[in-house]
C-alpha angles and dihedrals in degrees: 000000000000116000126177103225116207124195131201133204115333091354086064087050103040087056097042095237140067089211144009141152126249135189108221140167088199110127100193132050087242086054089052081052090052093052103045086048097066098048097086141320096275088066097042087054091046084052105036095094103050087160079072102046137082130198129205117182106204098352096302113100116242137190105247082253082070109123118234095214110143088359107152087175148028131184127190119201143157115271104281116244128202132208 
């Protein structure tokens, strides 16, 4: 399946890109990650902190169990803070 990926803040400049498209038979937003992980060191660096990372597919957020069936997008960004 083809998925546009869309990254946000030092994710965006620890892979290089803001956006791209991929081709992946993840099912699963963890499996994206999986994926994305093993292309090169500046994504396995983007991907190394889950623990600091959130994920929406197709503007909704999602836990990285969240399926990708029927997923056109999916974005990656730091915790969001208020003030």
């Amino acid at each position: 399946m083809k998925l546009d990926i869309r990254y946000f803040a030092w994710l965006r400049e620890r892979v290089g890109t803001a956006a791209e498209q991929v081709e992946t038979k993840a099912t699963t937003v963890a499996g994206l990650i999986d994926e994305l992980r093993a292309r090169d060191e500046g994504y396995a660096y983007a991907f190394s902190d889950l623990a600091s990372i959130r994920a929406a597919v197709d503007q909704s957020l999602v836990a990285f169990d969240a399926p990708l069936a029927g997923a056109r997008e999916v974005a990656f960004f730091p915790p969001m803070t208020g003030g």
